[in-house]
C-alpha positions in Angstrom: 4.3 38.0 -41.6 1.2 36.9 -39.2 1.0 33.2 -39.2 -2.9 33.3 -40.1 -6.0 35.2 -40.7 -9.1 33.6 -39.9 -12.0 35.0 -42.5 -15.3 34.0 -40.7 -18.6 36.0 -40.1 -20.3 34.1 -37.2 -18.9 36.5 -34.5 -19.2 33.9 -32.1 -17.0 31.1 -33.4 -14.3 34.1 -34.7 -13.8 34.8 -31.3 -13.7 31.2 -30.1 -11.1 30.6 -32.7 -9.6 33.7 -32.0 -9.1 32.9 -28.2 -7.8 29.2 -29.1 -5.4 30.6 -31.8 -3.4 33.1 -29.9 -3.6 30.9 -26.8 -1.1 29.0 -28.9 1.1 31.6 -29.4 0.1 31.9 -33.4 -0.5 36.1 -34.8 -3.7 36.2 -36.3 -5.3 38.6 -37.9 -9.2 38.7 -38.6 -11.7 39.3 -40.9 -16.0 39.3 -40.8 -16.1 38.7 -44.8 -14.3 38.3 -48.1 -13.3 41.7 -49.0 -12.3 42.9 -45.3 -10.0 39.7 -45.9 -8.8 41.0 -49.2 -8.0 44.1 -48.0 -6.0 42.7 -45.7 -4.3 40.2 -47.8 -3.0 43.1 -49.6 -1.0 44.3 -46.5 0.6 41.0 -46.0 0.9 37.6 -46.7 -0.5 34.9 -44.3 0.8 31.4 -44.0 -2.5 29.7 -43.6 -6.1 31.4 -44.4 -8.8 29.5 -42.6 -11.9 30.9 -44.8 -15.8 30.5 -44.2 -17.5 29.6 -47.4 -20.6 31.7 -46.7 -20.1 35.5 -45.9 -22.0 38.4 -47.0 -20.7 40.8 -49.0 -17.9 38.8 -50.6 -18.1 34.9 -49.6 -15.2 32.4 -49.8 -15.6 31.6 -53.4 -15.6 35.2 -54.2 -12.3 35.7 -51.9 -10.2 33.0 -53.9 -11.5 34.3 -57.6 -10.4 37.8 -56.4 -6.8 36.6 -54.3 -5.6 34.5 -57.0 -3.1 32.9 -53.7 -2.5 30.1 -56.0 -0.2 32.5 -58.1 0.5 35.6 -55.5 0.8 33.6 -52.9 1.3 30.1 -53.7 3.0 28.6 -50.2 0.0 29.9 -48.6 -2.4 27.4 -47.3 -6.1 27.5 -47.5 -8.2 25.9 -45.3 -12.0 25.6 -45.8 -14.5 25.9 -42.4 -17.6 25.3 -43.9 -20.7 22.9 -42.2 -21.0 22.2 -46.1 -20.2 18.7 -46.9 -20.5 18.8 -50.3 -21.5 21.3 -53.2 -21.0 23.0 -56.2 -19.2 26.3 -53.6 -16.9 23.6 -51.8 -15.7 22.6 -55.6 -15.0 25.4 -56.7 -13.2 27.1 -53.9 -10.9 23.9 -54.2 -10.6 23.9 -57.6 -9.5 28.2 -57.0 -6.4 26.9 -54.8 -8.4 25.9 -51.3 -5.9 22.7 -49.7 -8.0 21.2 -47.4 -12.1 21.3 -46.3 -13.2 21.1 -42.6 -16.3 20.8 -41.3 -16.8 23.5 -38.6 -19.2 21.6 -36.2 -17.3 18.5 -36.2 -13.7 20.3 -35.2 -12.6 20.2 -31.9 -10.3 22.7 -30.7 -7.8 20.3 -29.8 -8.3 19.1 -33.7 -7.8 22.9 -35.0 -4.6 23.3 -33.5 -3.5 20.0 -35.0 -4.3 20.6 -38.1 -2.5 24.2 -37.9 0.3 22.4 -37.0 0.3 19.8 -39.8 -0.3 22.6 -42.4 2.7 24.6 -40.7 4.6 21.2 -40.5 5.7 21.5 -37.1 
């Protein structure tokens, strides 16, 4: 089982969290939208998803409705990176079995890995 799949379109900050994430010794596995995350979700089973609210072609909401985690998957943990405070999106992806919210531009790296940790209480 890979620890985590990180489901984010900015290729940028994927491979900045990429970089951080296996510095740390976690497997990862990535995805550039909802439905390459799917896909993969139907291959394995990840112990944290850290999922991007807005992707084209299938966005965060659209991954939970489809992954039904909550009852495949229910001791994985979902983890929101989103620079959305607030909204109707961030709601409902909670309210579809997300844990936890982040916003991306206030996380330090330092704070990712902490929270990783927390999630996979180590």
């Amino acid at each position: 089982m890979a620890d985590i799949l990180l489901v984010e379109d900015d290729y940028t900050l994927r491979d900045a969290y990429a970089i951080l994430l296996q510095a740390h010794s976690y497997a990862l596995d990535v995805a550039g939208n909802g439905q390459e995350a799917l896909d993969l979700c139907k291959q394995r089973k990840y112990r944290i998803i850290l999922l991007d609210l807005m992707m084209p072609v299938l966005d965060g909401v659209g991954f939970l409705e489809r992954a039904r985690l909550y009852k495949t998957s229910p001791q994985t943990r979902v983890i929101l990176l989103s620079n959305l405070s607030s909204g109707e999106d961030l709601g409902r992806a909670l309210k579809l079995g997300a844990h936890r919210h982040v916003v991306k531009s206030d996380l330090a790296p330092d704070e990712m890995i902490a929270l990783i940790e927390e999630e996979l209480g180590k």
